[in-house]
Biopython code that builds the backbone (N, CA, C, O; Angstrom):
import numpy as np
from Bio.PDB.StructureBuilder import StructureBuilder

atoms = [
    (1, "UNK", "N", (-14.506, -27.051, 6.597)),
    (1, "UNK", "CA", (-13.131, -26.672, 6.922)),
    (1, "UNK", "C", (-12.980, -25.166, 6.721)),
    (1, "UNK", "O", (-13.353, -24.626, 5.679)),
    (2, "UNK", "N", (-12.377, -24.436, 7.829)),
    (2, "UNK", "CA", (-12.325, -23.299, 7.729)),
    (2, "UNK", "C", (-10.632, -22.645, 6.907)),
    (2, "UNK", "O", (-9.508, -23.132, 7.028)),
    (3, "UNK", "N", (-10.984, -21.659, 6.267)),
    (3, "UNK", "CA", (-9.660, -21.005, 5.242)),
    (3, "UNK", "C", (-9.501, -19.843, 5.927)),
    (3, "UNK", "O", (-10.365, -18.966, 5.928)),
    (4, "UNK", "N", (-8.377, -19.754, 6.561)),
    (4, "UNK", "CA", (-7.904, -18.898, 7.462)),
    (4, "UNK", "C", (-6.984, -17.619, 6.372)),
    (4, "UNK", "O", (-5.966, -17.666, 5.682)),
    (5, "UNK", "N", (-7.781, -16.789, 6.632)),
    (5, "UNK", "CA", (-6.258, -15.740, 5.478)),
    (5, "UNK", "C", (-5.829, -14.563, 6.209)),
    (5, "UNK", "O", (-6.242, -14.215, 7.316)),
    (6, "UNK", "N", (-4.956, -13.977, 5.482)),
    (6, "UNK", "CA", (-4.155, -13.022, 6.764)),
    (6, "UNK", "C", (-5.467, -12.124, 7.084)),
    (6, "UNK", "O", (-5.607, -11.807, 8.266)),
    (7, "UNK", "N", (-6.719, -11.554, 5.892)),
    (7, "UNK", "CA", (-7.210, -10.626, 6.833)),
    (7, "UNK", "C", (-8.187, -10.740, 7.749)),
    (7, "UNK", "O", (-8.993, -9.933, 8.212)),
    (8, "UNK", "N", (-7.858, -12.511, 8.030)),
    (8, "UNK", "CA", (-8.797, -12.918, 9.479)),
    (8, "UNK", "C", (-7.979, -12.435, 10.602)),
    (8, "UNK", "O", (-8.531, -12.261, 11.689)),
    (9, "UNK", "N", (-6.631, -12.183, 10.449)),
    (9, "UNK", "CA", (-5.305, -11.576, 11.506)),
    (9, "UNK", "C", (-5.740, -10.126, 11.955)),
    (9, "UNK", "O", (-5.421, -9.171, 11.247)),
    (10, "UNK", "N", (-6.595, -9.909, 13.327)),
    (10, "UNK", "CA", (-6.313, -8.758, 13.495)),
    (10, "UNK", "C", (-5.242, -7.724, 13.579)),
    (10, "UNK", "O", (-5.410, -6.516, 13.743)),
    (11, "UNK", "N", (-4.095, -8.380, 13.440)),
    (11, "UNK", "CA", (-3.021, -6.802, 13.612)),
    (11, "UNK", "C", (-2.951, -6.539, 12.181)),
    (11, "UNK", "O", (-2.615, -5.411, 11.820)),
    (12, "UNK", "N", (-3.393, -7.985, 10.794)),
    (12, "UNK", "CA", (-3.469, -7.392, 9.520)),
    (12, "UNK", "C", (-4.306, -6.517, 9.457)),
    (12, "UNK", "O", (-3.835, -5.522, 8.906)),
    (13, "UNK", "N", (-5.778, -6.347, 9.884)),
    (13, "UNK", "CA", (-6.798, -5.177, 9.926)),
    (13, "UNK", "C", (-6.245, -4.376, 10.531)),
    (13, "UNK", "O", (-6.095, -3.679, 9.527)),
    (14, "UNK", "N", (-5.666, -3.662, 11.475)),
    (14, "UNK", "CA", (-4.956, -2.557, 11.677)),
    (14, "UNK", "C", (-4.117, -1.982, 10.973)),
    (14, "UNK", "O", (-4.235, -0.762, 10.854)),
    (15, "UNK", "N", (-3.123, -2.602, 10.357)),
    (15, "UNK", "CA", (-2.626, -2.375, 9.504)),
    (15, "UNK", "C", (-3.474, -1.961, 8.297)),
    (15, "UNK", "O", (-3.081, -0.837, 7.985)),
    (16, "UNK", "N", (-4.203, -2.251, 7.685)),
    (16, "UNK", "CA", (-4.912, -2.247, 6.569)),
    (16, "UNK", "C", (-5.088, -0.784, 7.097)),
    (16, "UNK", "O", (-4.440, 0.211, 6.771)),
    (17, "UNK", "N", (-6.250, -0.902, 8.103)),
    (17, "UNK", "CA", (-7.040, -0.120, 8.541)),
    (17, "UNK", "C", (-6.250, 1.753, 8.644)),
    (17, "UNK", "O", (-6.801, 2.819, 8.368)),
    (18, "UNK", "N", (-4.795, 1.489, 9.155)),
    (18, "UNK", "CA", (-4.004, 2.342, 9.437)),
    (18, "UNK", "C", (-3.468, 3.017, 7.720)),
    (18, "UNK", "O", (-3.851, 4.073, 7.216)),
    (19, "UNK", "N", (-2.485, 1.994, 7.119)),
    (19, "UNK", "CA", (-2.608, 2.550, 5.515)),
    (19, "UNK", "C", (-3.209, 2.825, 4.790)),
    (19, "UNK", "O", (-2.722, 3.420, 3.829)),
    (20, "UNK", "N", (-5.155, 2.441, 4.858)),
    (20, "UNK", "CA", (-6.254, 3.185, 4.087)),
    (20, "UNK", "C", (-5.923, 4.677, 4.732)),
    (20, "UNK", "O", (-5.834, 5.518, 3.837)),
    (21, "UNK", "N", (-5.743, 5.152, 5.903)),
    (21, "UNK", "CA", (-5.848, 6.306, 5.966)),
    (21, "UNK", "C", (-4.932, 7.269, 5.976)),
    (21, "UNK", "O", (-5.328, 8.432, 5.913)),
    (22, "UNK", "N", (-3.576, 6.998, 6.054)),
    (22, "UNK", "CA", (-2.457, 7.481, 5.562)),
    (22, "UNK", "C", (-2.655, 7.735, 3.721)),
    (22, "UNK", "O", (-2.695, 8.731, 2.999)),
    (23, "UNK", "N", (-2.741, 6.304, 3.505)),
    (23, "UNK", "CA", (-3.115, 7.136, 1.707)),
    (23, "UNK", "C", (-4.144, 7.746, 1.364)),
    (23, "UNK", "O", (-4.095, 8.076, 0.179)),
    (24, "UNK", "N", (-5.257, 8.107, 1.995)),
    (24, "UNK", "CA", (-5.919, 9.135, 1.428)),
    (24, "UNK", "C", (-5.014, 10.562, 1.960)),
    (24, "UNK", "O", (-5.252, 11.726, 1.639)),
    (25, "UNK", "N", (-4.132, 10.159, 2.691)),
    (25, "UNK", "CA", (-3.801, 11.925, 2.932)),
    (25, "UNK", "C", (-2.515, 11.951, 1.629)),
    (25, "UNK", "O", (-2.177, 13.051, 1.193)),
    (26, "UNK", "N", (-1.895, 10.740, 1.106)),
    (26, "UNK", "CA", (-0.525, 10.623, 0.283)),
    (26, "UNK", "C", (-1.580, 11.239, -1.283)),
    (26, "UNK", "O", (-1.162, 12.094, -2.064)),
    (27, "UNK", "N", (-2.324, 10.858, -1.349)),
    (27, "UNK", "CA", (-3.649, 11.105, -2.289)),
    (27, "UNK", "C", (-3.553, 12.758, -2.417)),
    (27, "UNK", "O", (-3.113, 13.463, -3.326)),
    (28, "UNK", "N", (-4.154, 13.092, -1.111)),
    (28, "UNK", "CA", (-4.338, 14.581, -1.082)),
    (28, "UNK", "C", (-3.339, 15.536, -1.493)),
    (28, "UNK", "O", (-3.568, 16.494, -2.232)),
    (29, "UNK", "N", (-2.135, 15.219, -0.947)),
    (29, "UNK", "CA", (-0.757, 15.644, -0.980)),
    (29, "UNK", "C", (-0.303, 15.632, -2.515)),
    (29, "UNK", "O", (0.155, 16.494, -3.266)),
    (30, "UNK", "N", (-0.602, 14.398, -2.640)),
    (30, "UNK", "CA", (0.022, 14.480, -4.424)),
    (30, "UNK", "C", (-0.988, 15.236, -5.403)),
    (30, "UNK", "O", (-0.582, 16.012, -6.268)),
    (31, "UNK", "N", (-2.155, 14.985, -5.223)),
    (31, "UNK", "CA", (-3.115, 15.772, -5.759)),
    (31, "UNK", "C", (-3.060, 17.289, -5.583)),
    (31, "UNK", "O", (-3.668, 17.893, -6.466)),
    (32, "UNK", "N", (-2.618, 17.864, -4.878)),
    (32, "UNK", "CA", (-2.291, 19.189, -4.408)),
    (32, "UNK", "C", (-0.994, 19.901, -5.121)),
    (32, "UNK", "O", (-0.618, 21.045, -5.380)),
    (33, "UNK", "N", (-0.362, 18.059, -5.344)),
    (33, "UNK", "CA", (1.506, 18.912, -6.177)),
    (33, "UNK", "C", (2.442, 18.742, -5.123)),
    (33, "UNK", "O", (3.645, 18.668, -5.376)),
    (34, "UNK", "N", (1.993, 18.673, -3.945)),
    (34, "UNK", "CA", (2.620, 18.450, -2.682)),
    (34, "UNK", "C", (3.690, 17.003, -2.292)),
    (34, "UNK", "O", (3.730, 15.988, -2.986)),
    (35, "UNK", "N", (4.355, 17.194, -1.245)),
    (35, "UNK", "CA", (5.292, 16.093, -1.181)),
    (35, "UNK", "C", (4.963, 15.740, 0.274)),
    (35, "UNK", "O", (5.164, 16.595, 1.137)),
    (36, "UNK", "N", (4.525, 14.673, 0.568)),
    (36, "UNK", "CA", (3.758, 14.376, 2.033)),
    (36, "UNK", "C", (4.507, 14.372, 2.976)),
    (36, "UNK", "O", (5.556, 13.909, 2.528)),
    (37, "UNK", "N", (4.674, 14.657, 4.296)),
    (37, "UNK", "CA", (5.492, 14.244, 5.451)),
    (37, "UNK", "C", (6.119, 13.542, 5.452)),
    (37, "UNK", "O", (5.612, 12.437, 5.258)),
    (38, "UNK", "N", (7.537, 13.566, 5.639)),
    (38, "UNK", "CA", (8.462, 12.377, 5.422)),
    (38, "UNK", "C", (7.868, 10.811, 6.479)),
    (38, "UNK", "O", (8.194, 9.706, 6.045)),
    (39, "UNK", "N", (7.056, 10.889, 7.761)),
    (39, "UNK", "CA", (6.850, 10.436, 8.671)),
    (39, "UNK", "C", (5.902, 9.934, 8.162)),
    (39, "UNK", "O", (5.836, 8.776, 8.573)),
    (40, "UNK", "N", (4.939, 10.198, 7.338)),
    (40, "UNK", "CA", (3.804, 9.386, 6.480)),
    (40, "UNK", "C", (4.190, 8.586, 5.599)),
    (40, "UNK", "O", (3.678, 7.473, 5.475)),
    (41, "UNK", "N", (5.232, 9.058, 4.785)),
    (41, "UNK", "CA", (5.676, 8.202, 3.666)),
    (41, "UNK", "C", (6.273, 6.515, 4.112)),
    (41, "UNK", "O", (6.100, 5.397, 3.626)),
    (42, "UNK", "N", (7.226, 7.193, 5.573)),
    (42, "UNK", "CA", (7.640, 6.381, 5.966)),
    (42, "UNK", "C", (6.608, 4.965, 6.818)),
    (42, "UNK", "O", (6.758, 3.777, 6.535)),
    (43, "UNK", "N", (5.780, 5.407, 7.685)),
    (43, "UNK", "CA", (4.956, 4.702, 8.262)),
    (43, "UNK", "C", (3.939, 3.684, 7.213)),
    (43, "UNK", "O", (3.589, 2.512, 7.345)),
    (44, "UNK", "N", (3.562, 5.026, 5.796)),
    (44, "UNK", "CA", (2.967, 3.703, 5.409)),
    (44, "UNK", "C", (3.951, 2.796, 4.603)),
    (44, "UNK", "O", (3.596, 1.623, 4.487)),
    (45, "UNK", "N", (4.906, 3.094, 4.140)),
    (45, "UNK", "CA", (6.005, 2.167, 3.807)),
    (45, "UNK", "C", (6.214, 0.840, 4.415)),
    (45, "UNK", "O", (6.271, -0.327, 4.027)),
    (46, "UNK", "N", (6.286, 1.361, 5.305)),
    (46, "UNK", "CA", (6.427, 0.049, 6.815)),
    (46, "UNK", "C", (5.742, -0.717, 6.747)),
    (46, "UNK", "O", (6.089, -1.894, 6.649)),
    (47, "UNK", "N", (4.270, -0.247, 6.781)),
    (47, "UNK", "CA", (2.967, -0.861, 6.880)),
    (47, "UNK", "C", (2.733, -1.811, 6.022)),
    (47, "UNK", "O", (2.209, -2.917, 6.152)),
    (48, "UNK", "N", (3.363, -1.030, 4.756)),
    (48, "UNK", "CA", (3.257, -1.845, 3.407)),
    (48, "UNK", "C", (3.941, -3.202, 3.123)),
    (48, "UNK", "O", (3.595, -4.077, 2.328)),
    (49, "UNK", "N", (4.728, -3.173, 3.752)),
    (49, "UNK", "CA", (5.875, -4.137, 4.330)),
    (49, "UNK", "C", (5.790, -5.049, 4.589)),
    (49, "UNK", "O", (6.238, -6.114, 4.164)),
    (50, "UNK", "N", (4.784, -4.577, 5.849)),
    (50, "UNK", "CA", (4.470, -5.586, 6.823)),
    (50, "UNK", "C", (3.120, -6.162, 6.647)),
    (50, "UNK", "O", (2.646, -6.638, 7.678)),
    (51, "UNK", "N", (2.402, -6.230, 5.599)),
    (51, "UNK", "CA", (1.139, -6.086, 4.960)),
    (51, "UNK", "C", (1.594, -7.402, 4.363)),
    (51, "UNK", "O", (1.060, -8.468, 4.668)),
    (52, "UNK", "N", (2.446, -7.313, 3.633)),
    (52, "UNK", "CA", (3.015, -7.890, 2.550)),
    (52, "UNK", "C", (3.959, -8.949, 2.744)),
    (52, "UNK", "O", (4.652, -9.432, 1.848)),
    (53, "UNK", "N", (3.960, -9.350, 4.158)),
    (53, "UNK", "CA", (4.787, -10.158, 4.569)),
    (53, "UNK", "C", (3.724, -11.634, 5.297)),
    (53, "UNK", "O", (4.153, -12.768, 5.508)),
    (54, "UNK", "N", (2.159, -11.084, 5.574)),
    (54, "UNK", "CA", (1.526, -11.699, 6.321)),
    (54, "UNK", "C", (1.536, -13.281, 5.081)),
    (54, "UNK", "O", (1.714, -13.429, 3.872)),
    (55, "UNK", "N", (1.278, -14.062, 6.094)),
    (55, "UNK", "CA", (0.495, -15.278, 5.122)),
    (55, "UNK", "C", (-0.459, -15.070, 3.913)),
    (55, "UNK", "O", (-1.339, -14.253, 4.188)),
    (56, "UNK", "N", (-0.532, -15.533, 2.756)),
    (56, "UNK", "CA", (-1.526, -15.473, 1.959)),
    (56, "UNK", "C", (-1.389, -14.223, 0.774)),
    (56, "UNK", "O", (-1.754, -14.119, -0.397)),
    (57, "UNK", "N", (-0.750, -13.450, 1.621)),
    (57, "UNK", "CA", (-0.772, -11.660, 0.561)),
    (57, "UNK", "C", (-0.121, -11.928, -0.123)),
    (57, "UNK", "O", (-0.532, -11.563, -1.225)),
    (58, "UNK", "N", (1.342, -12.715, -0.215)),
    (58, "UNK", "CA", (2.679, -12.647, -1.192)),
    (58, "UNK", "C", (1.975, -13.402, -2.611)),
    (58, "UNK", "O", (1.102, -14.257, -2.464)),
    (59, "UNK", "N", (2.309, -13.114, -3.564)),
    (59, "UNK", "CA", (1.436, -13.535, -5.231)),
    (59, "UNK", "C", (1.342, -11.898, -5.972)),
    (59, "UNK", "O", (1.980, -10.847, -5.920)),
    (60, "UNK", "N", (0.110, -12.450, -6.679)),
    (60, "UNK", "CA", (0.292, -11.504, -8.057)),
    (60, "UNK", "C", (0.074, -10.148, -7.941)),
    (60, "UNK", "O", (0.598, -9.336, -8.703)),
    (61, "UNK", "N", (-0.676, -9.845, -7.023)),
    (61, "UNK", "CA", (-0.132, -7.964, -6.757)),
    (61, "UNK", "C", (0.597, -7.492, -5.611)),
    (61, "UNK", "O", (0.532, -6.316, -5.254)),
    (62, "UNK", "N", (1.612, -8.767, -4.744)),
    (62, "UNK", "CA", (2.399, -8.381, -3.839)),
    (62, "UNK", "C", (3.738, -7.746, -4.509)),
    (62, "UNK", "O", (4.355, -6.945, -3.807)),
    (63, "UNK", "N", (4.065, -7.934, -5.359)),
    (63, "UNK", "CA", (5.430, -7.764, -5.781)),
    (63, "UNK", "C", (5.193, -6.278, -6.415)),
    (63, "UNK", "O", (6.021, -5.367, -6.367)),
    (64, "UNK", "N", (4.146, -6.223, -6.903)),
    (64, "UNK", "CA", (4.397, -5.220, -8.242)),
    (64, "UNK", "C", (3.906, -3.699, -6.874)),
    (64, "UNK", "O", (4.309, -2.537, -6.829)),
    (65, "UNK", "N", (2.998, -4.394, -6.042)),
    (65, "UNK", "CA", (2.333, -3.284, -4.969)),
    (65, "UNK", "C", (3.909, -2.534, -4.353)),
    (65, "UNK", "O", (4.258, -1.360, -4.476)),
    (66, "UNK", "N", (4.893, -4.042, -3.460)),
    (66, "UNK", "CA", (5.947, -3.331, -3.171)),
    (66, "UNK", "C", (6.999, -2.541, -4.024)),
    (66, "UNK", "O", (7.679, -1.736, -3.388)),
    (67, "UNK", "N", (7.206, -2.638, -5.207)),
    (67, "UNK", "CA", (7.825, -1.920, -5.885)),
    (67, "UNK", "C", (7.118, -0.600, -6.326)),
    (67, "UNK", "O", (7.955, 0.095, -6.902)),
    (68, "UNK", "N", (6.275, -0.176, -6.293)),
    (68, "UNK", "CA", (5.258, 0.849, -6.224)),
    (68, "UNK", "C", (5.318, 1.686, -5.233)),
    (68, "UNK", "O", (5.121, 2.883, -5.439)),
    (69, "UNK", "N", (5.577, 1.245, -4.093)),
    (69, "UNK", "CA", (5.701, 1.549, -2.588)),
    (69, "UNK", "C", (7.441, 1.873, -2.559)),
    (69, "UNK", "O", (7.703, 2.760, -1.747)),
    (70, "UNK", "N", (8.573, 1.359, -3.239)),
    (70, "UNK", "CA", (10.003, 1.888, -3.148)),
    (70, "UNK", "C", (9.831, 3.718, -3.754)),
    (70, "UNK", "O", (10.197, 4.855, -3.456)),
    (71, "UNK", "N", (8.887, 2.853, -4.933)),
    (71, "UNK", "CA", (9.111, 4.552, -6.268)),
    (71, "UNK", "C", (7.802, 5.609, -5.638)),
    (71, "UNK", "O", (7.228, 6.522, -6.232)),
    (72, "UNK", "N", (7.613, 5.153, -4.366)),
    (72, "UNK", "CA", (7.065, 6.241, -3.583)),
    (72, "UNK", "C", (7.847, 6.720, -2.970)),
    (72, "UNK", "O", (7.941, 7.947, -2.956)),
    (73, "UNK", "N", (8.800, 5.808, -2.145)),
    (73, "UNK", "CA", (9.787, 6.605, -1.109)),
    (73, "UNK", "C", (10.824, 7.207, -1.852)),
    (73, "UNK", "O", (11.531, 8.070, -1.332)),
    (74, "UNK", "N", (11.044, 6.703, -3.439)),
    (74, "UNK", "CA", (12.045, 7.306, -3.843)),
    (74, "UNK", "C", (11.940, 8.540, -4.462)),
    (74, "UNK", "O", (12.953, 9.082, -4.903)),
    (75, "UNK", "N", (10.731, 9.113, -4.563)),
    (75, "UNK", "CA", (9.980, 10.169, -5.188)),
    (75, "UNK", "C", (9.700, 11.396, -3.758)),
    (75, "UNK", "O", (9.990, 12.588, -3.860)),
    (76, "UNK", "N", (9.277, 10.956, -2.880)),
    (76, "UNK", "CA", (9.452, 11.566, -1.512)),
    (76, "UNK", "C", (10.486, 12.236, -0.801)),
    (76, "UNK", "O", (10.541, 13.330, -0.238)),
    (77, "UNK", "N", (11.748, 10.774, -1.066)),
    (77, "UNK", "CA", (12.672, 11.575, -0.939)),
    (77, "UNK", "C", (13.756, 12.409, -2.230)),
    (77, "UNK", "O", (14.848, 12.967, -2.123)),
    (78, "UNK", "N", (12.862, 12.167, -3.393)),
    (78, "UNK", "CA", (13.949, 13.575, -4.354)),
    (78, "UNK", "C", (12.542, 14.499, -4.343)),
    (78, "UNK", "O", (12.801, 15.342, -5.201)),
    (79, "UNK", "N", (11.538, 14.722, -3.968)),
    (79, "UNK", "CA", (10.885, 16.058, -3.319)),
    (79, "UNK", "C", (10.004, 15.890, -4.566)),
    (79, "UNK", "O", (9.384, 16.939, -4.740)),
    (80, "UNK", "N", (9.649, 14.773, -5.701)),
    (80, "UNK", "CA", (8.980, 14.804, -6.904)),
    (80, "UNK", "C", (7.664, 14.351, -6.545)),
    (80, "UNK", "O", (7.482, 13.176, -6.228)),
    (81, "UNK", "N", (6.427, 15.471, -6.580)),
    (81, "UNK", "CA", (5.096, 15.007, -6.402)),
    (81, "UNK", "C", (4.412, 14.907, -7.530)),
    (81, "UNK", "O", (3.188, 15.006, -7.438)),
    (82, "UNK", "N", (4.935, 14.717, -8.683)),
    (82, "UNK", "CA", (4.671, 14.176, -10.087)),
    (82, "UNK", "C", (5.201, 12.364, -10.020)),
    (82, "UNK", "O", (4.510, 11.477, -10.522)),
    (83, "UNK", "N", (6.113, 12.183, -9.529)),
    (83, "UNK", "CA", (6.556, 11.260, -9.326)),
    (83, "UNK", "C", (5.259, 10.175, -8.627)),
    (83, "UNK", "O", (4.517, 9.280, -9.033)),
    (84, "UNK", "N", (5.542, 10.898, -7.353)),
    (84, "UNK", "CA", (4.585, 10.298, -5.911)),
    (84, "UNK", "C", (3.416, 10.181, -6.666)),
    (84, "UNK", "O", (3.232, 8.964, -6.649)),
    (85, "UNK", "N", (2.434, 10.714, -7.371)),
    (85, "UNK", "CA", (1.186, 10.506, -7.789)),
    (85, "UNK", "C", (1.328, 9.331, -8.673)),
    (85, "UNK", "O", (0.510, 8.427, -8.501)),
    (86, "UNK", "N", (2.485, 9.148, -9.853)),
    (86, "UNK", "CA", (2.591, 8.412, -10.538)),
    (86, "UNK", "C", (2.685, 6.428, -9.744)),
    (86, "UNK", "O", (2.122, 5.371, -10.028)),
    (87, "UNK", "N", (3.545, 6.789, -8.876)),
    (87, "UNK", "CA", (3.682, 5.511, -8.065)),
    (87, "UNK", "C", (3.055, 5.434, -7.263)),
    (87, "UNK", "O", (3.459, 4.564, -6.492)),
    (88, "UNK", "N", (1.408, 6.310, -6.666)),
    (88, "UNK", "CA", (0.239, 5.879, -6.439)),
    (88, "UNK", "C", (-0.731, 5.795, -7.315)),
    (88, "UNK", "O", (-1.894, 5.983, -6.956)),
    (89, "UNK", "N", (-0.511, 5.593, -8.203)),
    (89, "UNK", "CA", (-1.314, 5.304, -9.055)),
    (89, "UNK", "C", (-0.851, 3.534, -9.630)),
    (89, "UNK", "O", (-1.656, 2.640, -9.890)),
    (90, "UNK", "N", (0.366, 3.471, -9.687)),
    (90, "UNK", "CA", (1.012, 1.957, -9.938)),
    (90, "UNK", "C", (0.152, 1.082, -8.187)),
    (90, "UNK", "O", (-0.644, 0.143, -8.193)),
    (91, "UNK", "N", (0.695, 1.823, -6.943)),
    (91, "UNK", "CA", (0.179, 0.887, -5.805)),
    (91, "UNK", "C", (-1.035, 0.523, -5.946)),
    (91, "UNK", "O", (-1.382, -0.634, -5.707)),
    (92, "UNK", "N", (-2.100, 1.719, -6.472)),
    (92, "UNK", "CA", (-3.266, 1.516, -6.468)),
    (92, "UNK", "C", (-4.097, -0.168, -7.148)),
    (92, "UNK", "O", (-4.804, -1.072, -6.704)),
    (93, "UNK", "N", (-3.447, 0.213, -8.426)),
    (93, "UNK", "CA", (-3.635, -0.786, -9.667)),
    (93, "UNK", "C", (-3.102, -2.358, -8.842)),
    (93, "UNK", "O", (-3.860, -3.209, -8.376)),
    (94, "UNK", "N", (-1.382, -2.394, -8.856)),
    (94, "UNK", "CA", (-1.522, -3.759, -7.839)),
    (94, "UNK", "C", (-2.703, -3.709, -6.743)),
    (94, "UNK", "O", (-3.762, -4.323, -6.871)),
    (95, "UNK", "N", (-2.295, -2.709, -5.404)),
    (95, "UNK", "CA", (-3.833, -3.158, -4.897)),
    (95, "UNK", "C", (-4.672, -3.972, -5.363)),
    (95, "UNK", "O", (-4.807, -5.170, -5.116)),
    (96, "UNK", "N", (-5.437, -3.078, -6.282)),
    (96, "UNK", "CA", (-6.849, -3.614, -6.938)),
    (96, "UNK", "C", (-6.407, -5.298, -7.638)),
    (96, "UNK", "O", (-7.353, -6.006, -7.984)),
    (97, "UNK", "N", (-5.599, -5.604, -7.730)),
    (97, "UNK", "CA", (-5.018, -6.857, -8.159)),
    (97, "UNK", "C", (-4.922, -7.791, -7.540)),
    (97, "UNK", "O", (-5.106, -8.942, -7.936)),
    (98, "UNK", "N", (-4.574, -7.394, -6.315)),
    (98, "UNK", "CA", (-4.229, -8.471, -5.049)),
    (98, "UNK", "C", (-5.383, -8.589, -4.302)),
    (98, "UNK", "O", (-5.494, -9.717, -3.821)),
    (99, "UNK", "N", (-6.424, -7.712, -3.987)),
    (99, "UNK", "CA", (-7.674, -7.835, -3.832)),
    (99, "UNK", "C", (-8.865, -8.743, -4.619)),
    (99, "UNK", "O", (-9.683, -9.543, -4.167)),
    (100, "UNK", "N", (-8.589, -8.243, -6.067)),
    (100, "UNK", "CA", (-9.498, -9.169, -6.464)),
    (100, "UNK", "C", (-9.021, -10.535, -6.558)),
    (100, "UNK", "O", (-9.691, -11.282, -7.271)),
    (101, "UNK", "N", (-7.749, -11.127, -5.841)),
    (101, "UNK", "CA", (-7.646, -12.179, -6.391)),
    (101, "UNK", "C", (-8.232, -12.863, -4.908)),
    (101, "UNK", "O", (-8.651, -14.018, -4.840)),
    (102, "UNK", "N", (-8.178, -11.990, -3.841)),
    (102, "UNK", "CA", (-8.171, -12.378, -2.250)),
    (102, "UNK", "C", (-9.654, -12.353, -1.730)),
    (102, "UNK", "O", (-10.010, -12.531, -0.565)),
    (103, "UNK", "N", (-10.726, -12.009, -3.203)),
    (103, "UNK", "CA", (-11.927, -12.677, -2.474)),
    (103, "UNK", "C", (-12.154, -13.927, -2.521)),
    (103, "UNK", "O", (-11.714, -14.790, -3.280)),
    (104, "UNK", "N", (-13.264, -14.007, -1.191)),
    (104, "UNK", "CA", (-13.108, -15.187, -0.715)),
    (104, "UNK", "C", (-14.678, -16.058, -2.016)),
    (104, "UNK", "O", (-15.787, -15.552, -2.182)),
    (105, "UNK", "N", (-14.233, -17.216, -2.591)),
    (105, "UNK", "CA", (-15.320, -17.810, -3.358)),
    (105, "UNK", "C", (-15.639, -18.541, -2.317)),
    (105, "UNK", "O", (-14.948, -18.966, -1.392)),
    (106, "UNK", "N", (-17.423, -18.708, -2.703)),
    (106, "UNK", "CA", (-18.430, -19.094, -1.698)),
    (106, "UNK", "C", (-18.395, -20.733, -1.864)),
    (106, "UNK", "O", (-19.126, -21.440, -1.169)),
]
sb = StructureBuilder()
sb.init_structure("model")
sb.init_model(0)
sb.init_chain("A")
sb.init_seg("    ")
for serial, (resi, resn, name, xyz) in enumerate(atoms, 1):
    if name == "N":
        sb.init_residue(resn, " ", resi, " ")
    sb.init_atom(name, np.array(xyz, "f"), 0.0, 1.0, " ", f" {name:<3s}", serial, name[0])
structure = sb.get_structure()
């Protein structure tokens, strides 16, 4: 019997695929002191969203990832790149949470 999960969903791999590379530039930006393009913040916001909405993702690092992802936009928009690093560093950690729970056992 086959276990279907969202990142058998190709528009979830685009997505994925699209927010790995937006946050290495949110990365760069905060690492720099910088406050990223409002149009980045926003897109991967979205993404994040919509990531997080697929089948299977919602659980133990969906919640804490999207709230990570608000105190990005809310850091973006008061211009704080002390902030923004801080709440990529929270997304990161869920990430790594919701991942390890989403490999697949053999």
């Amino acid at each position: 019997m086959s276990r279907r999960t969202a990142s058998d969903n190709p528009a979830y791999r685009v997505i994925k695929r699209r927010m790995k590379a937006v946050l290495e530039t949110l990365q760069w930006h905060a690492a720099e002191g910088r406050v990223p393009p409002a149009e980045d913040i926003r897109d991967f916001c979205a993404d994040a969203r919509a990531m997080a909405a697929f089948p299977g993702v919602q659980g133990a690092g969906a919640e804490p990832f999207l709230e990570a992802v608000g105190r990005m936009e809310a850091a973006c928009a008061r211009g704080d790149a002390s902030a923004l690093a801080q709440a990529l560093g929270l997304a990161r950690e869920a990430r790594d949470v919701c991942h390890a729970r989403r490999v697949r056992q053999p």
